[in-house]
C-alpha positions in Angstrom: 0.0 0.0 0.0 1.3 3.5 -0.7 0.6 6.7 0.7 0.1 10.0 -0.4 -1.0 11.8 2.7 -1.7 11.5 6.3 -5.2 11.6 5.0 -5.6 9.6 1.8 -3.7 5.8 1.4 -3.6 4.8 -1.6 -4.9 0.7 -2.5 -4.7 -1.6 -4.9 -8.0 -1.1 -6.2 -7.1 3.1 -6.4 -3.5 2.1 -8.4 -6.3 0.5 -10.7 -8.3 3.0 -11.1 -5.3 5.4 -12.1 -3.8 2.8 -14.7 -7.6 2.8 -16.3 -8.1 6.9 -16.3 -4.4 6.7 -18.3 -5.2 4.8 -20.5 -8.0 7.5 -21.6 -9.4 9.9 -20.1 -13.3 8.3 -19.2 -16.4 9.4 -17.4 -17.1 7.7 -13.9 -19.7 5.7 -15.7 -17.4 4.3 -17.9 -15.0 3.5 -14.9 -17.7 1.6 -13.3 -17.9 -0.5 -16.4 -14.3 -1.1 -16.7 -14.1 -2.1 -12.7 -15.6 -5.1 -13.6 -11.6 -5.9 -14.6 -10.3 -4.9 -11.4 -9.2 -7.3 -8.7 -12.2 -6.1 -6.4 -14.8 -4.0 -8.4 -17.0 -0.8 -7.8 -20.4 -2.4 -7.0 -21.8 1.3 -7.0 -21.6 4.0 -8.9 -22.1 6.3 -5.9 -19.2 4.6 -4.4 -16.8 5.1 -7.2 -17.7 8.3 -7.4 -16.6 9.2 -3.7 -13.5 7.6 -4.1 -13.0 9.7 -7.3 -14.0 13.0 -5.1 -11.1 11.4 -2.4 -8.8 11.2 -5.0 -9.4 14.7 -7.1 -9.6 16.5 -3.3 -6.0 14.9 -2.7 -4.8 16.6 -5.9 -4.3 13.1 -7.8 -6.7 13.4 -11.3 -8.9 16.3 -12.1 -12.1 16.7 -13.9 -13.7 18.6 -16.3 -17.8 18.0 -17.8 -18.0 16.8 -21.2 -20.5 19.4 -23.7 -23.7 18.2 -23.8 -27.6 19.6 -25.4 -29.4 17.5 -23.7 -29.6 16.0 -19.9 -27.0 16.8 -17.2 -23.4 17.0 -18.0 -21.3 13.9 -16.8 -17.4 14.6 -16.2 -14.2 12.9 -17.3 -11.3 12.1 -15.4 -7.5 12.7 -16.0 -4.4 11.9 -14.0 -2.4 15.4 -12.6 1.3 15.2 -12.3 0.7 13.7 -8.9 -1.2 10.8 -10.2 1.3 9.9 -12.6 4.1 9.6 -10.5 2.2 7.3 -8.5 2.0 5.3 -11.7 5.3 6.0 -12.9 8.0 6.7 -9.9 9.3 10.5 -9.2 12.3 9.8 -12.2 9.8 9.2 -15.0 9.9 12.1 -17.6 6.4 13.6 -17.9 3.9 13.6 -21.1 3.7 17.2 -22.6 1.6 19.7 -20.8 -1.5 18.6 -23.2 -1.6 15.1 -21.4 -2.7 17.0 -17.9 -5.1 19.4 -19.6 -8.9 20.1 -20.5 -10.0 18.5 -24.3 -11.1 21.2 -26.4 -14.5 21.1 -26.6 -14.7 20.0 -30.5 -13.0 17.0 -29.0 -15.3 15.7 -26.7 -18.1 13.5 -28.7 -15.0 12.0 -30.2 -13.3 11.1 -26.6 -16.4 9.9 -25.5 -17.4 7.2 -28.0 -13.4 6.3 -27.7 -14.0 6.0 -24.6 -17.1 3.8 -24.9 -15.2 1.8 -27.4 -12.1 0.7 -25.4 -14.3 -0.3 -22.3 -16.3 -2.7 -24.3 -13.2 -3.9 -25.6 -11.2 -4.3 -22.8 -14.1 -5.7 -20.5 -14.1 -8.6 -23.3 -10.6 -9.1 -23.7 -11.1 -10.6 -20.0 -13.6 -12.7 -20.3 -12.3 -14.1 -23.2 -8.8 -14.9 -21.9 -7.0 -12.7 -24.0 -4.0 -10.5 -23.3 -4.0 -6.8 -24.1 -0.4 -5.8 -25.6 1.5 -2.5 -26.9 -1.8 -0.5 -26.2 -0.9 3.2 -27.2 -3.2 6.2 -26.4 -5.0 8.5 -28.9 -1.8 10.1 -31.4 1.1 8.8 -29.2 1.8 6.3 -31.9 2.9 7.7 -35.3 2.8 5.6 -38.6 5.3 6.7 -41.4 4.8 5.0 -44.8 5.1 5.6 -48.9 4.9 9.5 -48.0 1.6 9.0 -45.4 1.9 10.2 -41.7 -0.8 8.9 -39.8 -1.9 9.0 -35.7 -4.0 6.2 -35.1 -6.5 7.1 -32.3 -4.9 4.1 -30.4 -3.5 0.8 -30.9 -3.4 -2.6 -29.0 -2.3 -6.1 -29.6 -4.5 -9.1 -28.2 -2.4 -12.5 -27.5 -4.8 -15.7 -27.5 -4.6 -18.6 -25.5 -4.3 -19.9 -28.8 -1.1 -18.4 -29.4 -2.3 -16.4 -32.0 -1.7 -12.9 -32.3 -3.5 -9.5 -33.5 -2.4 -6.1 -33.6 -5.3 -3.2 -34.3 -5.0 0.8 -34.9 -8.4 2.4 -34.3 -9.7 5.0 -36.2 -13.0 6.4 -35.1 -14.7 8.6 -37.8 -17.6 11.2 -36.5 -18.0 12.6 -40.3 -16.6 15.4 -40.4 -14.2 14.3 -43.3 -14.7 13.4 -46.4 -14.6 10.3 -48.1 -13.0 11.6 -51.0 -11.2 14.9 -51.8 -8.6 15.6 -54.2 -8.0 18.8 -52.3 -8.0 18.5 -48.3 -5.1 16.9 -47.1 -7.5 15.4 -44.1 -9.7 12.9 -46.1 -10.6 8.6 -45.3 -9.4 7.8 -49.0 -6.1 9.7 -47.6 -6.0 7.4 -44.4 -7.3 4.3 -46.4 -3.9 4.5 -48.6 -1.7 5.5 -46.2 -2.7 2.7 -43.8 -3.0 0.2 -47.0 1.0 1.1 -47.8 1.8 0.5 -44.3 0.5 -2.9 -44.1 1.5 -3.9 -47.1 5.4 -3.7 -45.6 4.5 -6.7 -43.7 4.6 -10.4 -44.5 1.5 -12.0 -44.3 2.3 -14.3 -41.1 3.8 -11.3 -38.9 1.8 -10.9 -35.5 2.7 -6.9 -36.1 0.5 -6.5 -39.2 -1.7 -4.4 -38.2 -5.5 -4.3 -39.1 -7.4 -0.7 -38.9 -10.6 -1.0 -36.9 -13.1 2.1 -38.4 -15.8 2.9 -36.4 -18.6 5.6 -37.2 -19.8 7.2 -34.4 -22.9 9.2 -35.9 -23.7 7.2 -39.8 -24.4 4.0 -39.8 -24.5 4.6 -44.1 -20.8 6.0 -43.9 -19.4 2.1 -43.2 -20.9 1.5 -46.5 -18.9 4.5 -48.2 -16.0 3.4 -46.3 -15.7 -0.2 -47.8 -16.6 1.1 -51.1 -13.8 3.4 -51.3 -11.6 1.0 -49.6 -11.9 -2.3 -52.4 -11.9 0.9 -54.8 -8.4 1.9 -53.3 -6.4 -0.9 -52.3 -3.4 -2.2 -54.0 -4.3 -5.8 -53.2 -8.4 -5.9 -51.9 -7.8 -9.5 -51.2 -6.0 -9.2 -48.4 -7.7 -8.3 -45.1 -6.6 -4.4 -44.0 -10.0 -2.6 -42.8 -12.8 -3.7 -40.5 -15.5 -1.6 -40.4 -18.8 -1.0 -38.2 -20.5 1.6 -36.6 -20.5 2.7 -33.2 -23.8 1.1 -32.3 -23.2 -2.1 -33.8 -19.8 -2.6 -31.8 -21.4 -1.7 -28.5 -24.3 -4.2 -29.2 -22.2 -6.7 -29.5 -22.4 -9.0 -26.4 -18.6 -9.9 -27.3 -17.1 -8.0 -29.7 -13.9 -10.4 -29.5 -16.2 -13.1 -31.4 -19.4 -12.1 -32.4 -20.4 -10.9 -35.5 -20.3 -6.9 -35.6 -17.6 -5.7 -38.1 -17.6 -6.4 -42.1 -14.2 -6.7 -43.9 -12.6 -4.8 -46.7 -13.3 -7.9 -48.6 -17.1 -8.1 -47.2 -16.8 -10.5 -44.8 -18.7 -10.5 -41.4 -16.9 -11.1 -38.1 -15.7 -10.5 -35.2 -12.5 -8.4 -34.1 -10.8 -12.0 -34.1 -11.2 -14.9 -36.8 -13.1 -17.7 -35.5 -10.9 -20.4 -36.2 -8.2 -18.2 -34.4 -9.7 -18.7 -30.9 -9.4 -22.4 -31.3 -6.9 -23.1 -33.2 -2.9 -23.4 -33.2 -0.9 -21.3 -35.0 0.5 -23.1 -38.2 3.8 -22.0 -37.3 6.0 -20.5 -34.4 6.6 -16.5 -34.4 8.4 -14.3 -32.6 7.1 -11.3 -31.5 8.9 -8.4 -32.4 9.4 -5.1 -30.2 6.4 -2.6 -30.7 7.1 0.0 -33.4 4.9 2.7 -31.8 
């Protein structure tokens, strides 16, 4: 047990709670959710949200309410510089200023379904008896091919009992770019080539090559667009680069690790894993190689 304070000790359960709010910054609802992966979990909300009061009073995260129209405004939660030395040990070099402060505003339906998405997945991931790997959080991981720059909205790797292996780069897309545009720089086409070249640099069997998970967060009819320009894109559409859904859809899904909520560049239902993966052995032995973001 460490402690902070002559009035706050710190547990297990709260060095939990601190690795889960840096992963991304989430809502106390959303940290109720994720509990459910902690050693001993929130039963209550209003109980989580007292020991998140404890731990704001004691100058450990902050928080700061998400925009909303409609309903009352629910908060999300950030680690200070306190809270990540807690994490990290007093020698560890701190993130940039940005890491400790408020999200723009423009920001926040985006860091919300995020959010949303990477409890669902990592409440799953559990159950499932799968390993998380190499996560990264939102542009922290950079992607450098034939001319492209791209900042996947975060990564992760899932190891299987099976001894299979996955890696993923999100990309969450709320709409506001275009499908096509021979003019913007910002465009999906752009990200669809750029994240096309980067995969193809990778041999077929590598447990790094990546697959780009899109989600839509407000069109269910832009996954459609999506695959369209995709197989319209891609130097090789037969092999397997995009899976594509919509937010709704994913967060249906009971277990997103294996049922059926995403459809393939090549128009293929499935889940985030292929089936015969989960039971299978791998045809042959692979090392895994050291993260590249």
């Amino acid at each position: 047990m460490t402690t902070t304070s002559p009035q706050l000790h710190i547990t297990d359960r709260d060095l939990e709670l601190l690795g889960a709010i840096e992963l991304h910054p989430l809502t106390a609802e959303q940290l109720l959710r994720l509990s459910n992966t902690f050693r001993q979990p929130f039963t209550q909300l209003r109980l989580l949200q007292r020991r998140l009061k404890r731990l704001a009073d004691s100058g450990i995260i902050r928080s700061w309410p998400y925009s909303t129209t409609t309903g009352a405004s629910p908060h999300y939660f950030k680690l200070n510089r306190t809270g990540f030395r807690l994490l990290h040990g007093e020698y560890e070099p701190l993130p940039k200023r940005r890491y400790f402060e408020a999200i723009a505003a423009g920001h926040h339906h985006h860091t919300r379904c995020l959010g949303d998405v990477l409890v669902h997945v990592l409440n799953n991931i559990i159950s499932s008896g799968a390993v998380l790997q190499n996560f990264t959080r939102e542009n922290s991981c950079r992607i450098d091919a034939d001319g492209f720059i791209l900042f996947p909205d975060c990564t992760f790797q899932l190891s299987l009992q099976s001894g299979h292996k996955f890696r993923y780069f999100v990309e969450l897309d709320n709409g506001t770019e275009r499908i096509r545009s021979a003019i913007h720089t910002e465009s999906i086409e752009r990200k669809i080539r750029g994240y096309d070249a980067y995969q193809s640099q990778f041999d077929a069997l590598d447990p790094l090559r990546p697959v780009v998970l899109f989600i839509t967060t407000r069109s269910s009819e832009r996954t459609r667009h999506i695959l369209a320009a995709a197989r319209k894109t891609m130097r090789n559409p037969k092999r397997t680069v995009f899976l594509v859904t919509d937010l709704r859809t994913f967060l249906s899904a009971a277990d997103p690790i294996s049922d059926v909520c995403l459809t393939d560049n090549r128009g293929r239902q499935r889940g985030l894993v292929p089936a015969q993966s989960k039971i299978s052995s791998p045809s042959k032995s692979i090392a895994l190689a050291p993260a590249l973001c």
